[in-house]
C-alpha positions as CSV (number, residue, x, y, z in Angstrom):
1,X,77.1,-70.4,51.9
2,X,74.3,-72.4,53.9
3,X,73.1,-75.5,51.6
4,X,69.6,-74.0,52.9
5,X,69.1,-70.8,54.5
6,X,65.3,-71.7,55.6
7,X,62.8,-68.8,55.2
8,X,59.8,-71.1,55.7
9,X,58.3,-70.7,58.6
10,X,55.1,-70.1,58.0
11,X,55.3,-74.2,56.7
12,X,56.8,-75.5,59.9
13,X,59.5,-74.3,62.1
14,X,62.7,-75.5,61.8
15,X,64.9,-76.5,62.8
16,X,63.7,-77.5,66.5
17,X,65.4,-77.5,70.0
18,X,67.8,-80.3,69.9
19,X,66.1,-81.2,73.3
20,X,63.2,-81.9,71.3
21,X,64.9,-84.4,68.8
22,X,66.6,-85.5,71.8
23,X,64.0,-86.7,74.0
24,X,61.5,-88.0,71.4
25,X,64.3,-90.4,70.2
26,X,64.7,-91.3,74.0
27,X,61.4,-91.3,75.0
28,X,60.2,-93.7,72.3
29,X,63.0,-96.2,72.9
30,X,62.4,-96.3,76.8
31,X,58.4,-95.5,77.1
32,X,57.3,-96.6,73.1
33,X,54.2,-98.9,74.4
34,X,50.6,-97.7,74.6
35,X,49.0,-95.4,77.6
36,X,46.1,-95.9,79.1
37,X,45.2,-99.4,77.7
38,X,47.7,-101.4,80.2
39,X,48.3,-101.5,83.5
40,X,52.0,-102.0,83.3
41,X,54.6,-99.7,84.9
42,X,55.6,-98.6,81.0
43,X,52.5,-97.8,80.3
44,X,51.3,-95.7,83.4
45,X,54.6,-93.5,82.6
46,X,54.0,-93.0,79.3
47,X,50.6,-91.6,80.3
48,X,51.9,-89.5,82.9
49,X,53.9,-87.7,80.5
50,X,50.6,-87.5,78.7
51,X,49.0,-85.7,81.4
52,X,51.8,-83.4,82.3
53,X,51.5,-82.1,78.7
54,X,48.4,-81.5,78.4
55,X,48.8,-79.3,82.3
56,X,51.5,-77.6,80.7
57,X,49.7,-76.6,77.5
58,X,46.8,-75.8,79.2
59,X,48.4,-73.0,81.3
60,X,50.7,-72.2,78.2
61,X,47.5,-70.9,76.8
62,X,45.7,-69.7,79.8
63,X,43.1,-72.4,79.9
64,X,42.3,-73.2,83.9
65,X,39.7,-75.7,82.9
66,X,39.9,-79.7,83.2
67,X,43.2,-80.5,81.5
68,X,41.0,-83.5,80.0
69,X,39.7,-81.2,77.7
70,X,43.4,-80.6,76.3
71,X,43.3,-83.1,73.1
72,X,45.8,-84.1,71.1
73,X,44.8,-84.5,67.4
74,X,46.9,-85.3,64.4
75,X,47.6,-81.3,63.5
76,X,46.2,-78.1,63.3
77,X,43.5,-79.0,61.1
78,X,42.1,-82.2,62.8
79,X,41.4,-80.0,65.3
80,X,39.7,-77.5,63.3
81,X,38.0,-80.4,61.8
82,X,37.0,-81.5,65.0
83,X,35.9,-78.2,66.3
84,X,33.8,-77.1,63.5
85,X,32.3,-80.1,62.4
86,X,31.5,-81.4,66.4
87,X,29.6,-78.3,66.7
88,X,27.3,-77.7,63.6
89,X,24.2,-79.5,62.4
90,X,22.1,-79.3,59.5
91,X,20.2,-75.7,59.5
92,X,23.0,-73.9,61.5
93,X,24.8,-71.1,60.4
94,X,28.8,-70.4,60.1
95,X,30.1,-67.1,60.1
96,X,34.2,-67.2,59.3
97,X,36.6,-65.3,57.0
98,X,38.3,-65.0,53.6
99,X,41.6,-65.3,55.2
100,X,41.2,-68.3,56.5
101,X,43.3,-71.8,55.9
102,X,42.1,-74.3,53.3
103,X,41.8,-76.0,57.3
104,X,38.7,-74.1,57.6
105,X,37.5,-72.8,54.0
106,X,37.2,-76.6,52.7
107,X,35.9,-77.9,56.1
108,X,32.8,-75.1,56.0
109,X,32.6,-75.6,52.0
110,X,32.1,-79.2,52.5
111,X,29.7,-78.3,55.0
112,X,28.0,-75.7,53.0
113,X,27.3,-78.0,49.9
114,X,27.0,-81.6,51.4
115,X,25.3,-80.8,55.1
116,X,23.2,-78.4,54.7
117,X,24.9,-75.4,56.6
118,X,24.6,-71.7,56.0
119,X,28.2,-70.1,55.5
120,X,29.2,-66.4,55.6
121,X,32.4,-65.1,54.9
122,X,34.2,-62.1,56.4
123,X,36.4,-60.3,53.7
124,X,39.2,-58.5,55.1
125,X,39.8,-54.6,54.7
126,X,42.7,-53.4,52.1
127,X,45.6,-53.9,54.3
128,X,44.2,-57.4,55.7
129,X,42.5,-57.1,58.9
130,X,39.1,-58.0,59.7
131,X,36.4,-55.4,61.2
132,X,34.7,-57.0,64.2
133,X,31.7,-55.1,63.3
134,X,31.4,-56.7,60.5
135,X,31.3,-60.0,62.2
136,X,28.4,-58.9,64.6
137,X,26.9,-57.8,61.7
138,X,26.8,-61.1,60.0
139,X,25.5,-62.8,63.1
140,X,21.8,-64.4,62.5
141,X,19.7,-66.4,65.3
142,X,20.6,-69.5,63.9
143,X,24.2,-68.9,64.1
144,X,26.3,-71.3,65.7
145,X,29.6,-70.6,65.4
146,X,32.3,-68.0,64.7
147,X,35.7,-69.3,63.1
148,X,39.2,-66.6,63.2
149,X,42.1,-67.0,61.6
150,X,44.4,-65.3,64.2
151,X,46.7,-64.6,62.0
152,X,47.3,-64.9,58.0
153,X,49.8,-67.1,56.7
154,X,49.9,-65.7,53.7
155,X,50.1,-61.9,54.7
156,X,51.2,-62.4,58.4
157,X,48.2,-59.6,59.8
158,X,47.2,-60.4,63.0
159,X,43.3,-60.2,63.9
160,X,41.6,-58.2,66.5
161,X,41.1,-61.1,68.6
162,X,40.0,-59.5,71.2
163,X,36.9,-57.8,69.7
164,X,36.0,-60.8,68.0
165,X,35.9,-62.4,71.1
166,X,33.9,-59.8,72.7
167,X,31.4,-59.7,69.7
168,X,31.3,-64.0,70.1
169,X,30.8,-63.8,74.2
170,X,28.4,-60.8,74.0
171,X,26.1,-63.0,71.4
172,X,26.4,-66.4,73.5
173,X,28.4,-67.9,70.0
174,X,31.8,-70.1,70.5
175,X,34.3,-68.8,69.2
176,X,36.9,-71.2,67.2
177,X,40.3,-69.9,67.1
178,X,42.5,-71.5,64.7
179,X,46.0,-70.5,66.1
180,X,48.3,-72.1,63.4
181,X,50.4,-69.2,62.7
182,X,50.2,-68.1,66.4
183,X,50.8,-70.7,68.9
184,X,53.9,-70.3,70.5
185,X,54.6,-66.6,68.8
186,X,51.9,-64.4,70.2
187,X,50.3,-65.2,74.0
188,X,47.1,-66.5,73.8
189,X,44.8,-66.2,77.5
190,X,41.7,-68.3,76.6
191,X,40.0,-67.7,79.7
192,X,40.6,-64.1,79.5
193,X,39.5,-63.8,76.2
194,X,36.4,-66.2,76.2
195,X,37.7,-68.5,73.5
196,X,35.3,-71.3,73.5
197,X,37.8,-73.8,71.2
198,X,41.7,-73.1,70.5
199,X,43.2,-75.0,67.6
200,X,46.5,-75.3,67.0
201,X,49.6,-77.4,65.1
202,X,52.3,-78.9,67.4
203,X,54.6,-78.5,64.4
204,X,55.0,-74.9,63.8
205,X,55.3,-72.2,66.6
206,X,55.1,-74.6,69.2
207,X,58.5,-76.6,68.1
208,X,57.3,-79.7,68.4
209,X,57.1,-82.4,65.4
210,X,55.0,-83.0,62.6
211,X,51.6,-85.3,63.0
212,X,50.5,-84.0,66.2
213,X,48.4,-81.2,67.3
214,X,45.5,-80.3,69.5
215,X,42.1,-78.7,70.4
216,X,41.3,-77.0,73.9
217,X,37.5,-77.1,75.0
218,X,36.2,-75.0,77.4
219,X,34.4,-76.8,79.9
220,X,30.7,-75.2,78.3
221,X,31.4,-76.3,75.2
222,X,30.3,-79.7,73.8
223,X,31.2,-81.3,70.7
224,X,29.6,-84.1,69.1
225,X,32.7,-87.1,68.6
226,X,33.7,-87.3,65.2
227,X,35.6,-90.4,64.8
228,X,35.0,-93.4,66.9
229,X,37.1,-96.2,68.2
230,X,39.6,-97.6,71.2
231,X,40.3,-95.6,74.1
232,X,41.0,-98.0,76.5
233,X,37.9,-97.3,79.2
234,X,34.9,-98.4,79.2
235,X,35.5,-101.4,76.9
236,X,32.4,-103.4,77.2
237,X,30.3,-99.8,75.6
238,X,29.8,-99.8,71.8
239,X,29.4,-96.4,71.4
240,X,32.5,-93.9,72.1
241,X,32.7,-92.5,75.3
242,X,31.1,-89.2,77.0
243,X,34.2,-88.3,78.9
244,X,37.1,-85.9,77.6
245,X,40.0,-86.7,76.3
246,X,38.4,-89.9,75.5
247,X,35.5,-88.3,73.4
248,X,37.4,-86.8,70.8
249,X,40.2,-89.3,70.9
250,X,39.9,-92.3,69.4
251,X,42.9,-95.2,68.7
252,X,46.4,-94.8,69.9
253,X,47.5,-91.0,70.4
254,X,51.2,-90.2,68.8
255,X,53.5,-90.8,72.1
256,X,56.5,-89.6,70.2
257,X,54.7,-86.5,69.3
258,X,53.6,-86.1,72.3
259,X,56.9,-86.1,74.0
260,X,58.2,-83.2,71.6
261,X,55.7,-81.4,72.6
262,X,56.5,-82.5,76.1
263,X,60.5,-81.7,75.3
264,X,59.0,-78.1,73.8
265,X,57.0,-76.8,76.4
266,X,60.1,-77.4,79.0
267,X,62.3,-75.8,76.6
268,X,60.0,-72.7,76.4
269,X,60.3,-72.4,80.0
270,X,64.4,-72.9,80.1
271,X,64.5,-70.3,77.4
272,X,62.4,-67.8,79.6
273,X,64.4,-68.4,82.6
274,X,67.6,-67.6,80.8
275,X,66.1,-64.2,79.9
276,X,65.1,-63.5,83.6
277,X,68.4,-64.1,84.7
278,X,70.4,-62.7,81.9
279,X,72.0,-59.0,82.6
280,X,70.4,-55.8,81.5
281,X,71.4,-55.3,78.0
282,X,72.6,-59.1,77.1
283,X,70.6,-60.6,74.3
284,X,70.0,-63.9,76.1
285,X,69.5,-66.9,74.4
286,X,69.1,-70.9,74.3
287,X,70.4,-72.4,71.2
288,X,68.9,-75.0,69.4
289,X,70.6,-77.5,71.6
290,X,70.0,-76.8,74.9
291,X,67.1,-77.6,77.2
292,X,65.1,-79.0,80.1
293,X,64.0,-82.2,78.6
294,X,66.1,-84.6,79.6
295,X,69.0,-82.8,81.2
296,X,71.6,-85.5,80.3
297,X,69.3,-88.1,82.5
298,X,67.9,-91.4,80.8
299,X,63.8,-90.6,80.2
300,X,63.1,-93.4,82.8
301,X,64.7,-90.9,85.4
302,X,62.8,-88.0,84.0
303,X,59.5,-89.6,84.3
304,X,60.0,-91.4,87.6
305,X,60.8,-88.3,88.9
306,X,57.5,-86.5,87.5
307,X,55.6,-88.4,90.2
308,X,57.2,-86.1,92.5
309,X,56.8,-83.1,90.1
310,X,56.9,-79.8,92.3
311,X,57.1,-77.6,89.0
312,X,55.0,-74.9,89.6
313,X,53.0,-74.7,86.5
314,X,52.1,-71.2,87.0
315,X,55.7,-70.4,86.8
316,X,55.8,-72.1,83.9
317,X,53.1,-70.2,82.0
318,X,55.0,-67.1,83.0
319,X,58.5,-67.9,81.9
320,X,56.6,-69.1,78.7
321,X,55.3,-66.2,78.3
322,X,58.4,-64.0,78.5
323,X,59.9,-67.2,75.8
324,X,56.8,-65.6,73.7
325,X,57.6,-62.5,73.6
326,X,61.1,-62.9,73.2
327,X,60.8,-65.5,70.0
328,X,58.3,-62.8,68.6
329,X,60.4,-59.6,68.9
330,X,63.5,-61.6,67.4
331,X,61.6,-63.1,64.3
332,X,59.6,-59.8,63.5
333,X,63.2,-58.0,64.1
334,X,64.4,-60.3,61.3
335,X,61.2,-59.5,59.1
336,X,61.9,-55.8,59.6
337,X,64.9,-56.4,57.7
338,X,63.6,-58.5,54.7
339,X,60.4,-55.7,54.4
340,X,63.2,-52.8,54.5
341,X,65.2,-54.5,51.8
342,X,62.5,-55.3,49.2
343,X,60.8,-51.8,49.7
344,X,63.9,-50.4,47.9
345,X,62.8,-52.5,44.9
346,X,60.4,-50.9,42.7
347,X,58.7,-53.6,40.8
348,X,58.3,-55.5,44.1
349,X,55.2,-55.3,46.1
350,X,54.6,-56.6,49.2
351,X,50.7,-57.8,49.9
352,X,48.8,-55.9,53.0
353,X,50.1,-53.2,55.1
354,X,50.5,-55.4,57.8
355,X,50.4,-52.9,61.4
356,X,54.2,-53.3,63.6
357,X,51.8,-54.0,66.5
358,X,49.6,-56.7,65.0
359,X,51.3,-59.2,63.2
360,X,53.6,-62.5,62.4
361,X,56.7,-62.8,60.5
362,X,55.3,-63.8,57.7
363,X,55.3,-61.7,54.5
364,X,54.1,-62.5,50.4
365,X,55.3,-60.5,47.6
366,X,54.9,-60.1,44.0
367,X,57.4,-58.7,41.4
368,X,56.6,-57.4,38.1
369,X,57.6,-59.1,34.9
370,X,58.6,-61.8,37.0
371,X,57.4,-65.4,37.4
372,X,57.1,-66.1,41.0
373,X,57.4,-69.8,40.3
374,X,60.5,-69.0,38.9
375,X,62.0,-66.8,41.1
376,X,61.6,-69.2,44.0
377,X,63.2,-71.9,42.0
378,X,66.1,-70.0,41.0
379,X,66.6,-68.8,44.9
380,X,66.4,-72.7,45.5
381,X,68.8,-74.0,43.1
382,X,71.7,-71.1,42.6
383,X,71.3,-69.7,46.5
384,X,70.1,-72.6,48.4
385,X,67.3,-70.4,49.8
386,X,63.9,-72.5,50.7
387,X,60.7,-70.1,50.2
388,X,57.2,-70.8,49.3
389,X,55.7,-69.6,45.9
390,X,52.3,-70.3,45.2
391,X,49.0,-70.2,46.8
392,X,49.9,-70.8,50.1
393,X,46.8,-73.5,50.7
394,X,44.6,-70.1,51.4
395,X,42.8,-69.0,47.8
396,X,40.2,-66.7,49.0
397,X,43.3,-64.4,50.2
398,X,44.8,-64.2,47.1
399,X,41.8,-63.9,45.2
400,X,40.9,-60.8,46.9
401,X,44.7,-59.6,46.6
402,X,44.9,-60.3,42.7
403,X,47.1,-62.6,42.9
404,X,45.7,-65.8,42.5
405,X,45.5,-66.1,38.6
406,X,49.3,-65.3,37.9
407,X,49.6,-68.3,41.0
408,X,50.0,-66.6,43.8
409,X,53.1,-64.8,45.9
410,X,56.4,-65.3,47.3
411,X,56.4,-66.2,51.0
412,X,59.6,-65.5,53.0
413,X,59.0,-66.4,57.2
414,X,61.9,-66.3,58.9
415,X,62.0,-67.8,62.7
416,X,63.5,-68.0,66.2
417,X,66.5,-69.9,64.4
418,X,67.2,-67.7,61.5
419,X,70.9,-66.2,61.9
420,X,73.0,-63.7,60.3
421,X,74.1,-66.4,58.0
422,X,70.7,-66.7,56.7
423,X,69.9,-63.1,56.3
424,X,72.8,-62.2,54.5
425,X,72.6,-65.2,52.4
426,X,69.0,-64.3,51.6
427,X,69.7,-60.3,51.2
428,X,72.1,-61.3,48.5
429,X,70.3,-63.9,47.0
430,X,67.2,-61.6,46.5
431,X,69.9,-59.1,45.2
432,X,71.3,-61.7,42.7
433,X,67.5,-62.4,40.8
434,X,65.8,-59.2,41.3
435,X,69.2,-56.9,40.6
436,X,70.5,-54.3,42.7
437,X,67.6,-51.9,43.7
């Protein structure tokens, strides 16, 4: 048995491409000075590395805008901070959901009681989606902004982000997506779609650390700065500057999370390479140890040789996307399993009816008679199983669910990395508390 079989995904992914551990350890010994506020060789590589992410993220996500407009926050909720709150004023009106992540339902409650903004929430129908409709509905003329959850991370149901989209562009609204449980598991095209802002976590489907993040602005989209300080240009101004990135950040950005992300988006592309080349029928893979990111060469190499970078970066978004679809089809393959097993349970139910086509692998539960706190606990300490019981840091979910007053659900999200290992040792685990079905 695993000392822990990981089922929590939904948290943060782990564990992460070697490569990624890899280069962040090498890139912060070599390059660990600050970019952009020296004009030393050290410091002009570390901030090409810089702006090589932020070209690779940007057409990871389908965003042909300034790469400027790429910024790196401190997580998923920074940016949705800095989305939301850079965009209304006092008088304005907010329309978002009840699915979404304490990330957005605290940042528009704040809003609502201390700055004088108008908030409607979007409930979901039984089974968890939300009705576009019923967001064009809600709009007013002093609306200012629509907020989506793409995809639960309580119930794993993926919204209709497309008609949301259309309903936002069609009324002249920005759209803020906050892709937390998407990034790096579902392809995300902003400029096809419209999306005004894209939030997301570096942490979770994108394989990168913990502590960095980022928010993508399209180029008609202003946001008020929300924090103020260094940014290395335009010293002798004592207000914060009007240019992106600069405007949004302020003080040193995270290099070492930075270069996981960096170490990430490269191995993305090596893993969709490998399933280009691989033969008809082989379920090709990249472990968690292989990747682009430093290729056995010292980081120096690696970044010396980005001046020179011929990587064609619309190859890259491509073999991305195949990476997506790939890590997407193997984690709901593993979910498919979980769902099949605990349907044979009686006294277990499983929240939402979440659609083959439309969601995450991410799934909450409830069992009769049975203390969720304690069920996770005991698949902890006797099975070495890591879950999430609770409330999941999204109430309004659970209060529409039922759940919330007995404390909320079992969450089990396996990922890209869960093996047979983990399955079994989960399948009998859930066996051992809940009895055979």
């Amino acid at each position: 048995m695993k000392e822990n079989a990981y089922f929590d995904n939904a948290a943060t992914s782990w564990p992460k491409p070697e490569s990624v551990y890899v280069f962040m350890d090498a890139f912060f010994r070599s390059h660990g000075v600050n970019p952009g506020r020296s004009g030393h060789l050290l410091a002009a590589e570390a901030e090409q590395m810089i702006v090589y992410t932020r070209s690779m993220l940007a057409r990871f996500f389908g965003y042909g805008g300034p790469i400027e407009r790429v910024v790196f926050t401190q997580n998923g909720t920074d940016a949705l901070n800095l989305a939301i709150g850079g965009l209304v004023a006092p008088g304005d009106h907010l329309i978002t959901t009840r699915l979404e992540h304490n990330a957005v339902l605290r940042t528009a409650s704040h809003l609502e009681r201390d700055g004088g903004i108008g908030v409607t929430r979007i409930a979901a129908d039984g089974d968890g989606y939300v009705d576009a409709a019923d967001i064009a509905a809600a709009i007013r003329t002093d609306t200012r902004a629509i907020v989506l959850n793409h995809a639960s991370n309580v119930i794993g149901t993926v919204q209709p982000l497309q008609d949301v989209a259309r309903v936002a562009n069609d009324a002249g609204i920005p759209l803020i997506v906050d892709a937390a449980q998407t990034a790096g598991v579902l392809p995300i095209d902003m400029d096809e779609l419209g999306i005004s802002l894209l939030a997301f976590p570096g942490h979770k489907g994108l394989f990168g650390p913990m502590g960095i993040g980022g928010l993508i602005v399209a180029e008609n989209i202003e946001l008020r700065p929300m924090r103020f300080g260094g940014t290395g240009v335009d010293s002798i101004s004592t207000y914060q500057p009007a240019a992106y990135p600069h405007r949004l950040e302020a003080g040193t950005v995270s290099v070492p999370g930075i270069a996981g992300l960096h170490a990430a988006q490269r191995w993305f592309s090596e893993l969709g390479a490998s399933l280009d080349e691989a033969p008809a029928g082989t379920p090709a893979q990249v472990s968690s140890g292989s990747g682009l990111a430093t290729e056995g060469r010292l980081p120096e190499a690696r970044v010396a040789e980005s001046r020179a970078e011929t990587t064609d970066l619309a190859r890259h978004a491509a073999l991305c996307r195949r990476a997506v679809e790939h890590i997407h089809a193997t984690e709901l393959a593993h979910l498919h399993r979980i769902e099949s097993a605990l349907l044979a349970y009686p006294q277990v139910r499983v929240l939402g009816r979440a659609r083959t086509e439309a969601r995450v692998a991410t799934l909450s539960l409830v069992v009769d008679g049975m203390s969720i706190t304690r069920i996770a606990d005991e698949l902890d300490a006797d099975h070495g199983i890591c879950a999430r019981a609770g409330l999941q840091c999204a109430p309004l979910v659970h209060v529409d669910a039922g759940t919330a007053e007995a404390g909320g659900t079992l969450r089990l999200s396996p990922g890209y990395f869960t093996d047979e290992e983990d399955m079994q040792q989960l399948l009998g685990a859930l066996e051992a508390v809940l009895g055979k079905p």
